[in-house]
N, C-alpha and C positions, 0 to 999 in steps of 0.2 A: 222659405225661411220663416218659423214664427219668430214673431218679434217681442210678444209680451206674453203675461201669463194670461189677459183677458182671452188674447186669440186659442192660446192652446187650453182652454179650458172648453171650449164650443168646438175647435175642429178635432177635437180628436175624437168627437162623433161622428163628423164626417168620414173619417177615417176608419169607426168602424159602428157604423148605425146601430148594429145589435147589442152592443154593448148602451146601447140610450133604455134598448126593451128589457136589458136584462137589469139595468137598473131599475127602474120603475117596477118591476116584477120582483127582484129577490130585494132590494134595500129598501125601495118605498113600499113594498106589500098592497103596490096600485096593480089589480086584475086586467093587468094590458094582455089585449090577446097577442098571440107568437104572428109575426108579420111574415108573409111569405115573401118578401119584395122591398126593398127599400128603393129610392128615388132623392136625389139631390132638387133642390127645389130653388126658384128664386128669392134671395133675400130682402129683395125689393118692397117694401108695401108703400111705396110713391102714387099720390092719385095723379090726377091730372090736374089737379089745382096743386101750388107749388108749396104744398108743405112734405118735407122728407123724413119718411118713418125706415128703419132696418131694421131685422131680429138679427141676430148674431148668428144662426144658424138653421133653416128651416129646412123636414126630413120628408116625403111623404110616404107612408107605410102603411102596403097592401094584408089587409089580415079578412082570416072570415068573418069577420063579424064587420068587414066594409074599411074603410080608407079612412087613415086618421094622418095628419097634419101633425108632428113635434115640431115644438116651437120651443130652444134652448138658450137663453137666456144668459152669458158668464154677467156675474156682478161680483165685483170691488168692494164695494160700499153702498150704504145707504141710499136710495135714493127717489125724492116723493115724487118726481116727475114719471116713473115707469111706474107708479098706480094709476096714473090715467092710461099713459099708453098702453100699457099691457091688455087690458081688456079690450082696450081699439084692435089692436091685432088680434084678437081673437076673432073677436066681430067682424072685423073686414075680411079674415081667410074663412073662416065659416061661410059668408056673404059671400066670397069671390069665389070659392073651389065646390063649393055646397059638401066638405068632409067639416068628421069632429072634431077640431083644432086641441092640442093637447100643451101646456106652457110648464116647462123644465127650467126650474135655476139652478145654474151651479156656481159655488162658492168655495173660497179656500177659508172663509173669517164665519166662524160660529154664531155670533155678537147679527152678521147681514142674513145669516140664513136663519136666523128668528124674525130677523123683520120683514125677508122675503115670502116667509112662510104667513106673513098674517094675510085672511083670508081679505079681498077688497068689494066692499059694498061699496053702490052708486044704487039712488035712488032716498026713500024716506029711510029715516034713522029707525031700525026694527024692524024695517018689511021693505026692505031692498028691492028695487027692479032688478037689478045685475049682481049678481058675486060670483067672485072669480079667487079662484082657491088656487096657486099655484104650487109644485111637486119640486119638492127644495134635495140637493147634494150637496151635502158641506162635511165639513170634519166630523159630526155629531152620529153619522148615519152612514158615510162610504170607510167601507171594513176597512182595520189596520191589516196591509198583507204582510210577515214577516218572514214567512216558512217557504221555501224556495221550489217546495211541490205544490204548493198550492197558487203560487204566483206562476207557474208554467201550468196549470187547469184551465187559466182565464188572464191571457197576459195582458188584454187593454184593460180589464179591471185592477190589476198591480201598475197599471201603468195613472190609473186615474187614483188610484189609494196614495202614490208617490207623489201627482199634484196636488192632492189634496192635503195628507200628510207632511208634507218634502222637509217639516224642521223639527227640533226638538229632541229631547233624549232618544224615539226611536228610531229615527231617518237613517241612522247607516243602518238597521237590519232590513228598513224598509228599502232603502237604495242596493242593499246589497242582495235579496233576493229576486229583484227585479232586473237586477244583470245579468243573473244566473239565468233568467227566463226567456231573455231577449236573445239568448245564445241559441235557440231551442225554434226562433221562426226565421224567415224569411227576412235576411239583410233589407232592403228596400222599406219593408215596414219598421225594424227596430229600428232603422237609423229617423225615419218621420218620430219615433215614440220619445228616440232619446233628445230630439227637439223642444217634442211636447213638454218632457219633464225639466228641459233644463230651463225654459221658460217660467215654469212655476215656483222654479227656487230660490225664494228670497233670500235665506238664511244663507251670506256667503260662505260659509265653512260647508253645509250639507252642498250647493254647488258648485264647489271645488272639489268635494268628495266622490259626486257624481263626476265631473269630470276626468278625476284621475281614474276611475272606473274603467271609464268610457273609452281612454286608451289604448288597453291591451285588445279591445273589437278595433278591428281594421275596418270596417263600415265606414264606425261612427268620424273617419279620417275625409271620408269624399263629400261631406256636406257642408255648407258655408258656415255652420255654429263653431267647427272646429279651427277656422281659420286665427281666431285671437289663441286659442291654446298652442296653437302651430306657431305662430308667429313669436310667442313668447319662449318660446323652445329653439326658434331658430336663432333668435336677442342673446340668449344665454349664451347657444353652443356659438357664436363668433364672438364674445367678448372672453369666455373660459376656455375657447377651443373646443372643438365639435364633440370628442369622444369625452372629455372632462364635462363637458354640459350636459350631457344627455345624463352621464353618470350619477352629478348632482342631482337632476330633476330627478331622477330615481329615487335616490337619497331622500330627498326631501317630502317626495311620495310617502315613500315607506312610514314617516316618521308622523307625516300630518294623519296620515288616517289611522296610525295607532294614537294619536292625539285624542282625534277627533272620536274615537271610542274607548276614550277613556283610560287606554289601557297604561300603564305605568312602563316607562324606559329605561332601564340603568345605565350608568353611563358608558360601560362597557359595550351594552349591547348600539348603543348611539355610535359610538368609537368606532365599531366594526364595519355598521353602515356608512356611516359618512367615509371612510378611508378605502372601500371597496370603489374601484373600477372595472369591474366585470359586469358587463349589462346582464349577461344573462345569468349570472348570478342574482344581482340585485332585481332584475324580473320576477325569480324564483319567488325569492324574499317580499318582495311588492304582491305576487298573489296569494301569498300565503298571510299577508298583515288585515285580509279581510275576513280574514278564520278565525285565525290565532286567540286564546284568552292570554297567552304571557307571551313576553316580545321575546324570551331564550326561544321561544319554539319556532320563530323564525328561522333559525337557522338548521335547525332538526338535525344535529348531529352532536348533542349531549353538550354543545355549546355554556 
């Protein structure tokens, strides 16, 4: 289970390593050679004297031109304390593995990935012994993915565009072609991705959005993040009675995410959803409200 959006900003490299080289390659324009090998590594950098250092995620990656070390970094916020550390972890993995250690930040705030980005001298002021130049992803630089063929090209890149993106006028086209994508691989991984994203979304409306998404995938049902949306489903249908609950939550589906884009309701077409108890009816209607530019076309029958 992640628990926060620090955690699903680093593991979902772990989750798929190439996706760290193809950043650094097509977004950062960094000359990483193509790694033939990844390796899970310890995040340990503990000496033997009791002071405790961890990177957030560390990769080892076999390429020809030799064996480099990613070191990924999620940051929050500001903070002066990782100008020291950061170059300690480079020094010590350098020191300890004898490869070229590489240091990745990723960020969801514009405002940290300027100040991640500024390069850190140690030494005289103008003629540095050490600078350490770190390789920054934040909103500024990881692509908007909105086009739902291009989010199924490179689905943990739509999938890190969604945590990095996840709020703002365009999060439902970016939530909505990253559903369509996740349909397209292997259950086991979409249901880890829909983790990853729902971790990063602050903005409660974009994940609510996402979660009513997230419903019609039966995956996304067998993992512990779904358990509060289940529960909240099971609240409803014993206080309204079971087949009226579910009917509502539909209802109520349909309606927040023509909300939530914007689109305008008349009261008629509200009347018809709320009054309808045919689930599969109102399923119909629920996947069609992430299409739709007018809430009559919901019902596609000259309604």
């Amino acid at each position: 289970m992640v628990g926060s959006s620090h955690e699903a900003l680093h593991r979902i490299f772990q989750k798929d390593p190439a996706l760290l080289t193809r950043a650094l390659q097509h977004v950062l324009r960094v000359p990483f050679p193509e790694p033939r090998d990844f390796a899970a590594m310890n995040v340990d950098l503990t000496e033997i004297e009791p002071v405790e250092r961890r990177v957030d995620t560390l990769l080892r990656a076999e390429t020809d031109d030799g064996v480099y070390l990613l070191v990924v970094e999620s940051q929050g916020k500001p903070d002066e304390r990782k100008r020291g550390s950061w170059p300690y972890y480079l020094s010590f993995l350098h020191e300890k593995y004898r490869c070229e250690p590489v240091l990745i930040v990723i960020t969801q705030n514009s405002a940290t990935a300027r100040w991640a980005a500024e390069p850190i001298h140690l030494g005289v002021r103008g003629c540095p012994s050490l600078t350490v130049r770190p390789f920054v992803l934040g909103p500024d630089n990881v692509p908007v993915i909105v086009d739902e063929r291009e989010a199924q090209r490179d689905v943990p890149l739509a999938v890190l565009s969604a945590m990095t993106h996840g709020k703002g006028p365009r999060a439902a086209a970016i939530l909505e072609s990253l559903a369509a994508a996740l349909r397209t691989i292997d259950a086991d991984s979409a249901a880890v991705f829909v983790q990853f994203v729902d971790s990063c979304l602050a903005d409660p409306q974009a994940q609510q959005m996402w979660r009513d998404l997230m419903t019609a995938i039966q995956y996304f049902w067998r993992h512990p993040l779904a358990e509060q949306v289940r529960e909240e489903g099971r609240e409803q249908g014993r206080e309204e009675g079971r087949e009226e609950g579910r009917a509502s939550e539909r209802a109520q589906m349909i309606l927040r995410n023509l909300r939530h884009r914007r689109i305008d309701v008349p009261d008629s077409v509200r009347e018809r959803i709320l009054s309808s108890t045919d689930l599969d009816e109102l399923d119909t209607w629920l996947d069609r409200s992430y299409q739709v530019t007018d809430a009559v076309d919901l019902f596609g029958d000259g309604f």
